[in-house]
C-alpha positions as CSV (number, residue, x, y, z in Angstrom):
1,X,-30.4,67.8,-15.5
2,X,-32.1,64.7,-14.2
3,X,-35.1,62.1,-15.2
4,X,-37.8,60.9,-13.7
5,X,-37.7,57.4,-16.2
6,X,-36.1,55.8,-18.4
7,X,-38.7,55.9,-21.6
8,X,-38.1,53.7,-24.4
9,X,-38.0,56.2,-26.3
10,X,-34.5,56.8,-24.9
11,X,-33.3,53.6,-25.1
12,X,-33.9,53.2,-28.5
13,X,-31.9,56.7,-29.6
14,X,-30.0,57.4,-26.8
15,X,-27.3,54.3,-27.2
16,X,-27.0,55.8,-30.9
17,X,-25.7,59.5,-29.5
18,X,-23.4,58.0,-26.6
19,X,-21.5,55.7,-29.1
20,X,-20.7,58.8,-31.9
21,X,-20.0,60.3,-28.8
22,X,-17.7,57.9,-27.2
23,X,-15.8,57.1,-30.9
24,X,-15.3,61.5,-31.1
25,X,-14.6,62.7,-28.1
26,X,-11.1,61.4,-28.1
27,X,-10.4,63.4,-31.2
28,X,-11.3,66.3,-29.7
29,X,-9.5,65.6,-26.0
30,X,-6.0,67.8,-26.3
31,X,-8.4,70.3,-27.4
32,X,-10.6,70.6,-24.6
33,X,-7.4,69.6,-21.7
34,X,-9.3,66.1,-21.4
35,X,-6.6,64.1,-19.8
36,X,-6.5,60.3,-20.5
37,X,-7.9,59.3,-17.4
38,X,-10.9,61.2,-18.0
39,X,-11.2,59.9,-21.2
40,X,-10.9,56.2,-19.9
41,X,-13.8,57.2,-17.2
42,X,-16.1,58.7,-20.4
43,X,-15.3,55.2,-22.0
44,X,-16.2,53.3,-19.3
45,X,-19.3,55.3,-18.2
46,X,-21.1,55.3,-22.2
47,X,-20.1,51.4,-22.4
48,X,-22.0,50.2,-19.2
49,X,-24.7,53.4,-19.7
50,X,-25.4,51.7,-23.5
51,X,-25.1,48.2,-21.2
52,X,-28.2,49.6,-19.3
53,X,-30.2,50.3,-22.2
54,X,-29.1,48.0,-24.6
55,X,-29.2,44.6,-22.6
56,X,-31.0,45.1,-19.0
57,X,-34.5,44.7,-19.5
58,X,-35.8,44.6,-16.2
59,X,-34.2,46.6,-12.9
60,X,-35.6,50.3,-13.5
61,X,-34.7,51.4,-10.2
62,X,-31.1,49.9,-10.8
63,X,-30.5,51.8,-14.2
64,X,-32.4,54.8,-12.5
65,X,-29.4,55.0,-9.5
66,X,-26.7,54.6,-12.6
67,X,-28.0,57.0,-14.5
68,X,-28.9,59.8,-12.6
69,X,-27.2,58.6,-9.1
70,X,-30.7,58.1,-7.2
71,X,-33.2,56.0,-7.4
72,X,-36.6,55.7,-5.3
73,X,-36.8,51.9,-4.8
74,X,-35.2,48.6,-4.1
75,X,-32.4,47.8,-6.8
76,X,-30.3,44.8,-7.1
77,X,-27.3,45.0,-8.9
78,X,-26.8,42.9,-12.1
79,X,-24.8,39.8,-12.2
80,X,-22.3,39.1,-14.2
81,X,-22.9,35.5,-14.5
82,X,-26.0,36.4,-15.8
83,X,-24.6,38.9,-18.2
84,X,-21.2,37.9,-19.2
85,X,-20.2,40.9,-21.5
86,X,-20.9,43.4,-18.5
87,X,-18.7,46.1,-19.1
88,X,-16.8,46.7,-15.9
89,X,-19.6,48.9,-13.1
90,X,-18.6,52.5,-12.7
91,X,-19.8,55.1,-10.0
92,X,-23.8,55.9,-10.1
93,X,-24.4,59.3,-11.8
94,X,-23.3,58.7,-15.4
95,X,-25.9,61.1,-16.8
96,X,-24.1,63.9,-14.4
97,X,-21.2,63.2,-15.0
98,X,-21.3,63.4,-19.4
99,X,-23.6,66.3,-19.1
100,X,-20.6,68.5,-16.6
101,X,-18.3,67.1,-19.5
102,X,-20.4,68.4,-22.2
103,X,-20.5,72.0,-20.1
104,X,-16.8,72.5,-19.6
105,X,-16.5,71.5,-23.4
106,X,-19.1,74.4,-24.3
107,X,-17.9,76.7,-22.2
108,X,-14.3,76.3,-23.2
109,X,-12.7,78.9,-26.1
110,X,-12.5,76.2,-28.7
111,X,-15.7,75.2,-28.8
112,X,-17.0,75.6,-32.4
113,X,-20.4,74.8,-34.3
114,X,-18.8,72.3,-36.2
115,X,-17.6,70.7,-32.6
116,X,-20.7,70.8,-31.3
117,X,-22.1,68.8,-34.7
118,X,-19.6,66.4,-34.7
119,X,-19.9,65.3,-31.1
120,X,-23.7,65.8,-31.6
121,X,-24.1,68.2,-28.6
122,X,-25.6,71.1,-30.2
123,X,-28.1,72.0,-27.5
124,X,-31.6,73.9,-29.1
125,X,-30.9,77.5,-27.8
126,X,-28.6,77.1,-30.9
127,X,-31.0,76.2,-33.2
128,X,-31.0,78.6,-36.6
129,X,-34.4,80.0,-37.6
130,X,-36.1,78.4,-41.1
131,X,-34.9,80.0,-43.8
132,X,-37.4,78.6,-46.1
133,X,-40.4,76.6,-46.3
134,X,-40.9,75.1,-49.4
135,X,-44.6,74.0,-50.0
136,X,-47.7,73.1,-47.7
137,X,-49.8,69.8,-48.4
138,X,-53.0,69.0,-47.3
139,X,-54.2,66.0,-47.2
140,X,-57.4,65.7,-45.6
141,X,-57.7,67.6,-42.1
142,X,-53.5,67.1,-41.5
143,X,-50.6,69.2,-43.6
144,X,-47.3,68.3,-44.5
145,X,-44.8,70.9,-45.3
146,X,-41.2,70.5,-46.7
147,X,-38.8,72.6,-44.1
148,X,-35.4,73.7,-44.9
149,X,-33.4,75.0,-41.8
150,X,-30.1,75.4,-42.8
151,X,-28.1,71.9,-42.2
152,X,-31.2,70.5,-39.8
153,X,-32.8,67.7,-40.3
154,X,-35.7,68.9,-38.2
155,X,-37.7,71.8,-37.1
156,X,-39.1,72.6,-33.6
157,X,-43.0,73.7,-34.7
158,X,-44.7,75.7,-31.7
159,X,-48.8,76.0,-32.3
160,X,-51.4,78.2,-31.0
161,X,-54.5,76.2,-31.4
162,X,-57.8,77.0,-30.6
163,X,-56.6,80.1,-28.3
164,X,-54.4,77.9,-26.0
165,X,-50.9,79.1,-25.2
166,X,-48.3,78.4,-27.7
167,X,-47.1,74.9,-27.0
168,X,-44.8,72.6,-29.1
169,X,-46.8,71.2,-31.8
170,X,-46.4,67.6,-31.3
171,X,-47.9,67.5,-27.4
């Protein structure tokens, strides 16, 4: 899986994820066969990919080559005089290399629901259907319903408006 951006929508909710992620994932490590070294690597990649999106403001192409392990334009790395807290610069491809983590983890035999919760990796092919809706508002031409899925905080609404192919509802 790859971007095309960084959005700020991501930066303001992805740092969130990779830290719960980091501070679990050690828990979990014998389970899974992930060896200290690899843990040391996750550690290091989630403190300089929260780096990018925390404190570099400027640089796209830069966090673009960490990230994903490309970029399209020039890139200049940052320095650490500038940024004195830099955690220490690991290989380009973070994104890759937590999402092939997150795979074997799945994959493996031990894998559970409540895992998956706890790391925060539940992917949406998981997601349980609504198991009750309990009233609809409307307040002028919009509506507001109360969902209950389960243990979800949130529902994925797909809508079929005006004859168009059902589409998520808030494109």
């Amino acid at each position: 899986m790859s971007i095309s951006s960084i959005s700020s929508n991501a930066e303001l909710i992805l740092p969130v994820w990779l830290i719960n992620y980091r501070d679990k994932i050690v828990e979990y490590s014998s389970v899974f066969g992930l060896g200290s070294a690899e843990i040391s690597a996750t550690y290091a990649d989630i403190d300089y990919y929260v780096f990018l999106l925390q404190e570099l403001q400027q640089n796209e192409d830069y966090k673009q080559l960490m990230i994903t392990g490309n970029c399209h334009g020039d890139w200049i790395h940052p320095s650490s005089t500038v940024f004195p807290n830099m955690p220490p610069v690991p290989a380009p491809g973070i994104q890759n290399r937590l999402l092939d983590q997150i795979a074997r983890i799945k994959a493996n035999s031990h894998y559970t629901k409540s895992i998956g919760h706890e790391l925060g990796i539940i992917s949406i092919a998981g997601i349980d259907s609504i198991n009750s809706v309990n009233h609809f508002v409307g307040v002028g031409n919009r509506v507001r319903t109360d969902i209950v899925s389960y243990d979800y905080e949130g529902a994925w609404i797909d809508s079929h408006l005006n004859g168009a192919d059902w589409a998520f509802f808030g494109k």
